[in-house]
C-alpha positions in Angstrom: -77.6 67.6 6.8 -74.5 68.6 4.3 -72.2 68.2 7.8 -73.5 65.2 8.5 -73.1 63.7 5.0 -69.5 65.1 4.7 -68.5 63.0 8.2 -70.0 60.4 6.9 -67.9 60.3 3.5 -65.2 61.2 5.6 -65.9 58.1 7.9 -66.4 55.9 4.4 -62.8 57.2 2.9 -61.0 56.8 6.7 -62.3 52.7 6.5 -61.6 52.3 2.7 -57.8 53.8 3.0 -57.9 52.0 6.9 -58.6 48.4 4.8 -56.1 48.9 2.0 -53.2 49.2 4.6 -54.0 46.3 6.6 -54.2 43.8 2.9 -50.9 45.5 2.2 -49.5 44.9 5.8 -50.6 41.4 5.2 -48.9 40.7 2.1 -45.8 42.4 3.0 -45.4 40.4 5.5 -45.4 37.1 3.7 -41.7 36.0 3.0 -40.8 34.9 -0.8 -37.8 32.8 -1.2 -35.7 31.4 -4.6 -36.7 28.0 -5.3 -33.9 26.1 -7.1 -34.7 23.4 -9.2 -32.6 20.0 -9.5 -31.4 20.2 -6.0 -32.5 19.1 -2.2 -34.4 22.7 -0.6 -35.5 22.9 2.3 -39.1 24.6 2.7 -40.9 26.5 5.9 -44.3 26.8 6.2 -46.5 29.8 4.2 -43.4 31.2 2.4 -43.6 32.0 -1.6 -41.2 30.2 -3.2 -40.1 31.4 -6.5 -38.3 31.1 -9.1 -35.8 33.1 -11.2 -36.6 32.6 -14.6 -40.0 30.5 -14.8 -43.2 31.6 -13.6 -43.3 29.1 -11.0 -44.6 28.7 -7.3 -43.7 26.7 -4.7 -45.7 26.7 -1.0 -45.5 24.2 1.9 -49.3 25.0 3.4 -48.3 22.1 6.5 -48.7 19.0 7.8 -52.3 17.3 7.2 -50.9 14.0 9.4 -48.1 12.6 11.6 -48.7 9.3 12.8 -44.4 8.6 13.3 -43.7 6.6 15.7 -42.5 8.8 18.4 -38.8 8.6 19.8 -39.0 6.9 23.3 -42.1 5.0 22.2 -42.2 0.9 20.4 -44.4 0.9 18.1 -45.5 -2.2 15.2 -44.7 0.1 12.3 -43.2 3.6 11.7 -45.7 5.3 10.7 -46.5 8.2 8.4 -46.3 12.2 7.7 -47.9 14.0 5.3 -47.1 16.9 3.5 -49.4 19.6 1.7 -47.9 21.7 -0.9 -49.7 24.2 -3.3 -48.0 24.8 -7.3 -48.4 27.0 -9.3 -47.0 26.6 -12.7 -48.1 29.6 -15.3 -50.7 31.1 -12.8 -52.2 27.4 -13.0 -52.8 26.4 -9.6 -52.8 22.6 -7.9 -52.7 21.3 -4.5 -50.4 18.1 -4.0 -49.8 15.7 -1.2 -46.7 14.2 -0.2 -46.0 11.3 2.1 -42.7 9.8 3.8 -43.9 6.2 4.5 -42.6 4.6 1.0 -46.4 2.4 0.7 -47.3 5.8 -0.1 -47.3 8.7 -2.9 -43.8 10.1 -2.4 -43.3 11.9 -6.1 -46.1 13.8 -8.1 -45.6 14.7 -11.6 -47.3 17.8 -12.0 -47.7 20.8 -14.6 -44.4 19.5 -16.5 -42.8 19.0 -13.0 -41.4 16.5 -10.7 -41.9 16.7 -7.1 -40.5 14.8 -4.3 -41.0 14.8 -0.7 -37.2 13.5 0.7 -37.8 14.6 4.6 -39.9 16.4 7.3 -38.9 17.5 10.0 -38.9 17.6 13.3 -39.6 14.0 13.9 -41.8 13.0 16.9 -40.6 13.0 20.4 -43.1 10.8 23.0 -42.9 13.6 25.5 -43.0 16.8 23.0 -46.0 18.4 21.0 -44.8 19.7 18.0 -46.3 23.3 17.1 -47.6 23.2 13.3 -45.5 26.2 12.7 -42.5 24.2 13.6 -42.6 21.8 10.5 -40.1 22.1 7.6 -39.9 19.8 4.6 -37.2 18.8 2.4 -37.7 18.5 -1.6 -36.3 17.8 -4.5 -37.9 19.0 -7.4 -36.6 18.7 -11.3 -38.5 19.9 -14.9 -40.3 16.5 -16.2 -38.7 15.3 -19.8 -41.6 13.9 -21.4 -39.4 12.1 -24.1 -39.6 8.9 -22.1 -37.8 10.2 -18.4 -39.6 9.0 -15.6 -38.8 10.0 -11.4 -38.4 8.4 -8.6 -37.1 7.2 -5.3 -35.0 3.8 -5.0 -36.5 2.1 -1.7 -35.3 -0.9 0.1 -37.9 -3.7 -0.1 -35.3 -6.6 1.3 -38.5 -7.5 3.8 -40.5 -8.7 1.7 -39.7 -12.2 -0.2 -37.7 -11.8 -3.0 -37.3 -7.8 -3.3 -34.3 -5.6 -2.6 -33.9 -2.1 -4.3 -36.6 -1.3 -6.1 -38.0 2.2 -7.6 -41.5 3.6 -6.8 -42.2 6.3 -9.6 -43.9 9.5 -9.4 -47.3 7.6 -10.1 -46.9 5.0 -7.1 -45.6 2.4 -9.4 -43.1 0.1 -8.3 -40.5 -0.6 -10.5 -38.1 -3.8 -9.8 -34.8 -3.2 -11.6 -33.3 -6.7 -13.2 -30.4 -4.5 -14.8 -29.3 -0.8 -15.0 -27.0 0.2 -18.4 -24.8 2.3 -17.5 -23.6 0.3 -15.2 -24.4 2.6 -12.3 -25.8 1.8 -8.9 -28.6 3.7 -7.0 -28.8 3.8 -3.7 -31.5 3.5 -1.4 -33.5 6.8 -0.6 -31.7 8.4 -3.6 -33.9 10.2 -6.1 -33.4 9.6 -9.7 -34.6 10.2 -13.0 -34.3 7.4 -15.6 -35.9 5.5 -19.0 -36.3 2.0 -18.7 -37.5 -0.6 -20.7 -40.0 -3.2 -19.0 -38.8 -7.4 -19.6 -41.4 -10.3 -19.9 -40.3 -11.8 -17.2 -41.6 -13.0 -13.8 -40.1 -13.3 -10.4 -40.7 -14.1 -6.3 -41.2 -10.5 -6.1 -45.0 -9.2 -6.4 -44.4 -5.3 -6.3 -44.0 -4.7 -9.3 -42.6 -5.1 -12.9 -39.4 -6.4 -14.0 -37.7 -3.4 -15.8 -34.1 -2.9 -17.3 -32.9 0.4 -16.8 -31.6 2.1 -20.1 -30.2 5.5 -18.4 -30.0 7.7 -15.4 -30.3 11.2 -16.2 -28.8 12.4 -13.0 -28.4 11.7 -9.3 -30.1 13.5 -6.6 -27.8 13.7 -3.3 -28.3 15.7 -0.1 -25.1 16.5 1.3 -27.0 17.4 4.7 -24.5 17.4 7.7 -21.5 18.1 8.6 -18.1 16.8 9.5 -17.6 16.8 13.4 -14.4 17.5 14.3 -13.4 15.5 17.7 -9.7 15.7 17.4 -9.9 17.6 20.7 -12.5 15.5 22.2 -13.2 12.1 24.0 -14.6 9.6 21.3 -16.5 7.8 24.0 -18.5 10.7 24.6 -20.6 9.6 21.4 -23.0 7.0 20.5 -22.0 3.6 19.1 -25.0 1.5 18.6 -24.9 -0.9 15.7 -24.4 0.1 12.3 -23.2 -1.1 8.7 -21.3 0.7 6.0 -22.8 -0.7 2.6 -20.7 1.9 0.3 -19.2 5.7 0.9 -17.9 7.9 -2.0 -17.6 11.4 -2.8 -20.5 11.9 -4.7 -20.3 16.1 -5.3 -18.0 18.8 -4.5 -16.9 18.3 -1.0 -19.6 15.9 -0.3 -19.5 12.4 1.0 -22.2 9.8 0.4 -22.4 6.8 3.0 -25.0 4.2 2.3 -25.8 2.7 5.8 -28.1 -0.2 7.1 -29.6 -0.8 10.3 -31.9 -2.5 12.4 -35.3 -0.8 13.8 -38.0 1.5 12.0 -40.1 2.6 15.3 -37.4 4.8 16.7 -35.5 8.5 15.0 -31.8 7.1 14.9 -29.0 10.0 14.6 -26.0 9.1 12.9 -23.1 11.7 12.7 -19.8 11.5 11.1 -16.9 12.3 13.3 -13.2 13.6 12.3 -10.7 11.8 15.1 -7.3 12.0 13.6 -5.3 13.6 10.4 -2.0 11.0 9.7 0.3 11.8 7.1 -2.3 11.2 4.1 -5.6 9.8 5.4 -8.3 11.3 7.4 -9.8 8.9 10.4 -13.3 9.4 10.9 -15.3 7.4 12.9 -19.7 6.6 12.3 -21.4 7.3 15.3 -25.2 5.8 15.5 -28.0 6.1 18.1 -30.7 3.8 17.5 -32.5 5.4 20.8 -33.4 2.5 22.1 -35.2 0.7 19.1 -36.4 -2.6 19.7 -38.4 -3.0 16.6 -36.0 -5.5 13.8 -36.8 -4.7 10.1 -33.5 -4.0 8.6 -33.6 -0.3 7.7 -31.3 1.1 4.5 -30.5 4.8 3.6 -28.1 7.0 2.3 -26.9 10.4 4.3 -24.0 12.9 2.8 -21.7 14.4 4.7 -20.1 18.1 3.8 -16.1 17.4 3.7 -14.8 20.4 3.0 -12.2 20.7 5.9 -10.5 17.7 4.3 -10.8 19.0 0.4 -9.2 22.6 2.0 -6.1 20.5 3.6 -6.1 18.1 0.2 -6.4 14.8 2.2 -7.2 12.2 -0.4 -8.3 9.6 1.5 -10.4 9.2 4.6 -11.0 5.7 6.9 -14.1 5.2 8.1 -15.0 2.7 11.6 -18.0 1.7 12.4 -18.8 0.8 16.2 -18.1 -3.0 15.6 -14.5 -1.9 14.5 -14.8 -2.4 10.5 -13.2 -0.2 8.5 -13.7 1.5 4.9 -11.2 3.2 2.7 -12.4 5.8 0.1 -10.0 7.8 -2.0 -10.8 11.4 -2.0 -7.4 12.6 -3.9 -9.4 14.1 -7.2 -11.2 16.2 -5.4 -8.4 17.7 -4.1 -6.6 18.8 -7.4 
Protein backbone atom coordinates (compact mmCIF):
# COMPACT_ATOMS: atom_id res chain seq x y z
CA UNK A 1 0.00 0.00 0.00
CA UNK A 2 2.98 2.58 1.01
CA UNK A 3 4.53 1.54 -2.71
CA UNK A 4 1.55 2.18 -4.25
CA UNK A 5 0.91 5.58 -2.65
CA UNK A 6 4.67 6.64 -3.24
CA UNK A 7 4.06 6.01 -7.28
CA UNK A 8 1.21 7.67 -7.11
CA UNK A 9 2.81 11.03 -5.54
CA UNK A 10 5.41 10.32 -7.76
CA UNK A 11 2.94 10.25 -10.75
CA UNK A 12 1.17 13.62 -9.13
CA UNK A 13 4.78 15.56 -8.91
CA UNK A 14 5.89 14.07 -12.61
CA UNK A 15 2.29 15.97 -14.05
CA UNK A 16 2.62 19.05 -11.78
CA UNK A 17 6.49 19.78 -12.87
CA UNK A 18 5.23 18.20 -16.59
CA UNK A 19 2.33 21.32 -16.61
CA UNK A 20 4.59 24.06 -15.32
CA UNK A 21 7.00 23.47 -18.39
CA UNK A 22 4.56 23.50 -21.01
CA UNK A 23 2.83 27.25 -19.45
CA UNK A 24 6.48 28.35 -19.51
CA UNK A 25 7.17 26.92 -23.05
CA UNK A 26 4.03 28.79 -24.00
CA UNK A 27 4.90 32.12 -22.72
CA UNK A 28 8.43 31.97 -23.93
CA UNK A 29 7.41 31.61 -26.88
CA UNK A 30 5.32 34.76 -27.35
CA UNK A 31 7.43 37.55 -28.92
CA UNK A 32 7.52 41.18 -27.12
CA UNK A 33 8.41 44.07 -29.16
CA UNK A 34 9.26 48.13 -28.29
CA UNK A 35 6.28 50.04 -29.10
CA UNK A 36 7.26 53.67 -29.95
CA UNK A 37 4.85 56.26 -29.46
CA UNK A 38 4.35 59.45 -31.86
CA UNK A 39 5.33 57.50 -34.87
CA UNK A 40 3.79 55.02 -37.75
CA UNK A 41 4.63 51.08 -36.28
CA UNK A 42 3.85 48.47 -37.87
CA UNK A 43 2.20 45.56 -35.71
CA UNK A 44 2.03 41.48 -36.32
CA UNK A 45 -0.44 39.48 -34.94
CA UNK A 46 -0.20 38.04 -30.88
CA UNK A 47 3.10 39.91 -30.27
CA UNK A 48 3.48 42.08 -26.82
CA UNK A 49 4.19 45.25 -27.54
CA UNK A 50 5.83 47.36 -24.95
CA UNK A 51 7.06 50.08 -23.96
CA UNK A 52 10.21 51.57 -22.47
CA UNK A 53 9.30 53.74 -19.88
CA UNK A 54 5.45 53.43 -19.36
CA UNK A 55 3.61 50.51 -18.31
CA UNK A 56 1.94 50.18 -21.50
CA UNK A 57 0.66 47.26 -23.85
CA UNK A 58 0.01 47.12 -27.18
CA UNK A 59 -1.49 43.67 -29.02
CA UNK A 60 -2.99 43.28 -32.56
CA UNK A 61 -5.40 40.05 -31.65
CA UNK A 62 -6.52 40.04 -35.78
CA UNK A 63 -8.83 40.81 -38.24
CA UNK A 64 -12.69 40.47 -37.15
CA UNK A 65 -13.72 41.55 -41.04
CA UNK A 66 -12.45 42.13 -44.59
CA UNK A 67 -15.02 42.96 -46.92
CA UNK A 68 -12.21 45.05 -49.49
CA UNK A 69 -12.90 44.88 -52.62
CA UNK A 70 -10.57 42.41 -54.02
CA UNK A 71 -7.92 43.38 -56.74
CA UNK A 72 -9.22 41.89 -60.09
CA UNK A 73 -12.77 42.18 -58.93
CA UNK A 74 -15.51 45.71 -59.70
CA UNK A 75 -17.16 46.24 -56.96
CA UNK A 76 -19.91 49.46 -55.92
CA UNK A 77 -17.83 50.42 -52.99
CA UNK A 78 -14.44 49.53 -51.34
CA UNK A 79 -15.28 48.07 -48.67
CA UNK A 80 -13.97 47.59 -45.17
CA UNK A 81 -11.32 45.84 -42.70
CA UNK A 82 -11.42 45.70 -39.28
CA UNK A 83 -8.89 45.66 -36.83
CA UNK A 84 -8.88 44.26 -33.07
CA UNK A 85 -6.40 45.51 -30.74
CA UNK A 86 -6.18 44.79 -26.82
CA UNK A 87 -4.45 47.93 -24.41
CA UNK A 88 -3.36 47.88 -21.56
CA UNK A 89 -2.51 50.97 -19.89
CA UNK A 90 -1.43 50.55 -15.92
CA UNK A 91 -2.47 46.77 -15.87
CA UNK A 92 -6.04 48.31 -17.00
CA UNK A 93 -7.10 46.32 -19.75
CA UNK A 94 -9.56 47.36 -22.93
CA UNK A 95 -10.29 45.87 -26.21
CA UNK A 96 -10.62 48.39 -29.15
CA UNK A 97 -11.72 48.23 -32.80
CA UNK A 98 -10.30 49.85 -35.67
CA UNK A 99 -11.57 50.32 -39.14
CA UNK A 100 -10.05 51.49 -42.56
CA UNK A 101 -13.25 52.59 -44.39
CA UNK A 102 -13.26 56.44 -43.25
CA UNK A 103 -17.58 56.17 -42.50
CA UNK A 104 -16.09 54.34 -39.79
CA UNK A 105 -14.19 54.57 -36.16
CA UNK A 106 -10.69 55.05 -37.37
CA UNK A 107 -9.14 56.71 -33.90
CA UNK A 108 -10.01 55.68 -30.27
CA UNK A 109 -9.03 57.74 -27.46
CA UNK A 110 -8.34 55.45 -24.79
CA UNK A 111 -6.78 55.25 -21.15
CA UNK A 112 -5.02 58.83 -21.82
CA UNK A 113 -4.08 57.54 -25.37
CA UNK A 114 -4.64 58.10 -28.97
CA UNK A 115 -4.93 55.36 -31.29
CA UNK A 116 -5.13 55.17 -34.97
CA UNK A 117 -5.48 52.52 -37.42
CA UNK A 118 -3.41 54.12 -40.80
CA UNK A 119 -3.17 50.57 -42.88
CA UNK A 120 -3.74 46.72 -43.04
CA UNK A 121 -2.25 44.77 -44.81
CA UNK A 122 -2.16 42.49 -47.25
CA UNK A 123 -5.03 43.84 -49.27
CA UNK A 124 -7.38 41.31 -51.02
CA UNK A 125 -6.53 39.54 -54.14
CA UNK A 126 -9.80 37.92 -56.12
CA UNK A 127 -7.89 34.67 -56.64
CA UNK A 128 -5.96 34.45 -53.08
CA UNK A 129 -7.20 33.54 -49.49
CA UNK A 130 -5.43 35.29 -47.09
CA UNK A 131 -4.24 33.25 -43.91
CA UNK A 132 -5.31 35.24 -40.59
CA UNK A 133 -1.77 34.91 -39.55
CA UNK A 134 -0.76 36.84 -42.57
CA UNK A 135 -2.31 40.24 -41.42
CA UNK A 136 -0.20 43.22 -40.17
CA UNK A 137 -1.47 46.61 -39.27
CA UNK A 138 0.01 49.95 -39.27
CA UNK A 139 -0.65 52.52 -36.29
CA UNK A 140 0.08 55.57 -35.06
CA UNK A 141 -0.38 56.05 -31.57
CA UNK A 142 0.48 59.43 -29.46
CA UNK A 143 -0.25 60.26 -25.37
CA UNK A 144 -3.78 62.34 -25.35
CA UNK A 145 -3.24 66.14 -24.03
CA UNK A 146 -6.39 66.62 -22.26
CA UNK A 147 -5.82 70.51 -22.17
CA UNK A 148 -8.08 70.92 -25.20
CA UNK A 149 -5.89 68.53 -28.09
CA UNK A 150 -8.01 66.53 -29.94
CA UNK A 151 -6.81 63.46 -32.88
CA UNK A 152 -7.58 62.69 -35.97
CA UNK A 153 -7.37 61.80 -39.56
CA UNK A 154 -7.92 64.54 -42.44
CA UNK A 155 -10.14 62.60 -45.15
CA UNK A 156 -11.14 63.67 -48.49
CA UNK A 157 -14.94 64.17 -48.69
CA UNK A 158 -14.76 66.15 -52.36
CA UNK A 159 -17.90 63.46 -53.25
CA UNK A 160 -20.20 64.60 -51.49
CA UNK A 161 -21.75 68.24 -52.24
CA UNK A 162 -19.92 70.88 -50.81
CA UNK A 163 -17.10 69.00 -48.68
CA UNK A 164 -13.36 68.62 -49.34
CA UNK A 165 -10.80 67.99 -46.49
CA UNK A 166 -12.40 67.41 -43.59
CA UNK A 167 -11.23 65.79 -40.05
CA UNK A 168 -12.96 62.79 -38.42
CA UNK A 169 -11.82 62.80 -34.64
CA UNK A 170 -11.08 60.05 -32.42
CA UNK A 171 -14.85 60.00 -31.44
CA UNK A 172 -16.25 59.74 -35.16
CA UNK A 173 -16.92 63.27 -35.32
CA UNK A 174 -16.50 65.06 -38.42
CA UNK A 175 -14.89 68.22 -38.30
CA UNK A 176 -15.05 70.65 -41.48
CA UNK A 177 -12.12 73.08 -41.23
CA UNK A 178 -13.18 76.85 -42.54
CA UNK A 179 -9.57 77.97 -41.48
CA UNK A 180 -6.34 76.53 -39.91
CA UNK A 181 -3.90 79.29 -37.87
CA UNK A 182 -0.91 78.58 -38.38
CA UNK A 183 -1.27 78.74 -41.66
CA UNK A 184 -0.45 75.04 -42.28
CA UNK A 185 -2.09 72.62 -44.62
CA UNK A 186 -3.01 68.90 -43.79
CA UNK A 187 -3.12 66.58 -46.16
CA UNK A 188 -5.35 63.90 -46.83
CA UNK A 189 -4.86 60.61 -44.85
CA UNK A 190 -2.41 62.54 -42.58
CA UNK A 191 -2.96 62.07 -38.85
CA UNK A 192 -2.91 65.13 -36.71
CA UNK A 193 -3.44 66.40 -33.41
CA UNK A 194 -4.96 69.94 -33.08
CA UNK A 195 -7.40 72.57 -30.90
CA UNK A 196 -9.95 74.14 -32.74
CA UNK A 197 -12.55 76.39 -32.02
CA UNK A 198 -16.13 75.58 -33.50
CA UNK A 199 -17.82 78.92 -35.78
CA UNK A 200 -21.69 79.64 -35.93
CA UNK A 201 -21.85 79.20 -39.16
CA UNK A 202 -23.62 77.01 -41.75
CA UNK A 203 -22.66 75.54 -45.08
CA UNK A 204 -23.69 72.98 -48.19
CA UNK A 205 -21.75 70.56 -46.36
CA UNK A 206 -23.88 68.22 -43.76
CA UNK A 207 -20.92 66.26 -42.13
CA UNK A 208 -20.20 68.07 -39.81
CA UNK A 209 -19.39 71.39 -37.86
CA UNK A 210 -17.70 74.35 -39.08
CA UNK A 211 -14.51 74.65 -36.98
CA UNK A 212 -11.43 77.09 -37.18
CA UNK A 213 -8.36 75.35 -36.41
CA UNK A 214 -6.29 77.24 -33.66
CA UNK A 215 -2.97 74.82 -33.71
CA UNK A 216 -1.51 71.65 -34.91
CA UNK A 217 0.49 70.04 -32.41
CA UNK A 218 2.39 67.87 -34.85
CA UNK A 219 2.32 65.96 -38.09
CA UNK A 220 2.12 62.36 -38.38
CA UNK A 221 3.98 61.03 -41.77
CA UNK A 222 4.85 57.57 -42.91
CA UNK A 223 7.82 57.63 -44.92
CA UNK A 224 6.90 54.05 -46.14
CA UNK A 225 8.77 53.13 -49.38
CA UNK A 226 11.54 53.53 -51.01
CA UNK A 227 13.36 55.25 -53.87
CA UNK A 228 13.72 52.86 -56.94
CA UNK A 229 16.58 53.34 -58.67
CA UNK A 230 16.04 52.71 -62.58
CA UNK A 231 19.08 54.56 -63.89
CA UNK A 232 20.07 51.08 -65.29
CA UNK A 233 16.74 50.12 -66.40
CA UNK A 234 13.96 50.47 -69.13
CA UNK A 235 11.30 53.14 -67.77
CA UNK A 236 8.73 51.42 -69.96
CA UNK A 237 9.01 48.40 -68.03
CA UNK A 238 6.77 50.27 -65.26
CA UNK A 239 3.26 51.16 -64.94
CA UNK A 240 1.87 54.50 -66.07
CA UNK A 241 -1.76 54.67 -65.49
CA UNK A 242 -3.25 58.05 -64.53
CA UNK A 243 -2.19 60.00 -61.78
CA UNK A 244 -1.98 63.66 -60.22
CA UNK A 245 0.59 65.32 -58.10
CA UNK A 246 -1.37 67.72 -55.72
CA UNK A 247 1.87 68.75 -53.55
CA UNK A 248 5.42 66.85 -52.70
CA UNK A 249 7.90 68.18 -49.95
CA UNK A 250 10.40 66.85 -47.75
CA UNK A 251 8.49 66.52 -44.79
CA UNK A 252 11.29 64.60 -42.37
CA UNK A 253 14.82 63.61 -42.48
CA UNK A 254 15.30 62.00 -45.81
CA UNK A 255 11.69 61.66 -46.37
CA UNK A 256 9.45 62.83 -49.25
CA UNK A 257 5.76 63.43 -48.93
CA UNK A 258 3.71 63.35 -52.31
CA UNK A 259 -0.01 64.10 -52.04
CA UNK A 260 -1.61 62.19 -55.03
CA UNK A 261 -5.18 61.91 -56.44
CA UNK A 262 -6.77 59.43 -58.54
CA UNK A 263 -9.68 57.91 -59.96
CA UNK A 264 -11.20 54.38 -58.60
CA UNK A 265 -11.81 53.00 -55.00
CA UNK A 266 -12.71 49.21 -55.89
CA UNK A 267 -9.29 48.22 -57.00
CA UNK A 268 -5.43 48.14 -54.62
CA UNK A 269 -3.49 50.80 -56.89
CA UNK A 270 0.57 50.61 -56.42
CA UNK A 271 2.29 53.69 -56.85
CA UNK A 272 6.22 53.70 -56.72
CA UNK A 273 8.62 56.37 -56.99
CA UNK A 274 11.36 55.91 -59.51
CA UNK A 275 15.03 57.47 -59.71
CA UNK A 276 15.77 57.89 -63.75
CA UNK A 277 18.54 60.36 -63.99
CA UNK A 278 21.11 62.47 -61.74
CA UNK A 279 21.95 66.02 -63.96
CA UNK A 280 24.32 68.37 -62.61
CA UNK A 281 21.96 69.54 -59.54
CA UNK A 282 18.46 67.90 -59.84
CA UNK A 283 17.39 64.41 -59.39
CA UNK A 284 14.65 63.04 -62.13
CA UNK A 285 12.32 60.82 -60.80
CA UNK A 286 9.39 59.67 -62.43
CA UNK A 287 5.56 58.52 -60.47
CA UNK A 288 4.67 55.19 -61.59
CA UNK A 289 0.78 54.24 -60.84
CA UNK A 290 -1.17 50.98 -61.48
CA UNK A 291 -4.71 51.41 -61.05
CA UNK A 292 -5.11 47.45 -61.87
CA UNK A 293 -7.68 47.85 -63.95
CA UNK A 294 -10.16 50.02 -61.78
CA UNK A 295 -13.17 50.96 -63.43
CA UNK A 296 -15.02 52.32 -60.45
CA UNK A 297 -14.69 56.78 -60.78
CA UNK A 298 -14.78 58.37 -57.22
CA UNK A 299 -11.78 60.57 -57.26
CA UNK A 300 -9.48 59.05 -54.59
CA UNK A 301 -6.78 61.46 -52.48
CA UNK A 302 -3.85 60.30 -50.29
CA UNK A 303 -0.59 61.03 -49.21
CA UNK A 304 2.47 58.33 -49.45
CA UNK A 305 6.40 59.21 -48.35
CA UNK A 306 9.03 58.22 -49.98
CA UNK A 307 12.66 57.39 -48.11
CA UNK A 308 15.30 59.79 -50.11
CA UNK A 309 18.20 59.10 -48.58
CA UNK A 310 20.37 58.24 -51.74
CA UNK A 311 19.80 61.84 -52.85
CA UNK A 312 20.43 63.59 -49.13
CA UNK A 313 23.88 61.17 -49.17
CA UNK A 314 25.02 62.72 -52.81
CA UNK A 315 23.46 66.42 -51.47
CA UNK A 316 21.14 66.79 -54.53
CA UNK A 317 18.83 69.71 -53.63
CA UNK A 318 16.36 69.33 -55.90
CA UNK A 319 14.42 66.50 -57.42
CA UNK A 320 11.77 66.69 -60.71
CA UNK A 321 8.97 64.74 -60.47
CA UNK A 322 6.74 63.40 -63.97
CA UNK A 323 3.75 62.00 -63.81
CA UNK A 324 2.54 59.59 -66.70
CA UNK A 325 0.67 62.51 -68.52
CA UNK A 326 4.12 64.37 -68.72
CA UNK A 327 3.57 67.13 -65.93
CA UNK A 328 6.29 67.99 -63.96
CA UNK A 329 6.97 69.14 -60.20
CA UNK A 330 10.01 70.88 -58.83
CA UNK A 331 10.73 70.53 -55.00
CA UNK A 332 13.91 72.00 -53.47
CA UNK A 333 15.57 69.59 -51.28
CA UNK A 334 18.93 71.75 -50.70
CA UNK A 335 18.39 72.14 -46.65
CA UNK A 336 18.39 68.88 -46.13
CA UNK A 337 21.45 68.42 -47.54
CA UNK A 338 23.56 70.91 -45.30
Amino acid sequence: MKTKMNTLLLLATISVLSFNCERNDDSSSIATKKLVLNDTIELKKSVIYEHDDINLQLVFDGIKEDSRCPTGVNCIWPGNAKAALSIKVNNEASDIELNTHPDFQQTVRISGYDVSLVDISPYPKSDTIIDPGEYTIEIFMAEADSDGWHTGRVIDKSGLDGCGLVIQTNNGLFLQPASIVPDIQPEAGQVIQFKYEELDMAGICMIGPIVKITQIKQHAYSCEQELIDIREEDLSAYPTDPIHINYAKPTSENCLSIGYGHSGGCQEHVIHLLLTEISQDTARLFLSHEDNGDMCEAYIQDTIGFAVETLIEQQVPSVEITTPDGKTTVVDLYYHAL
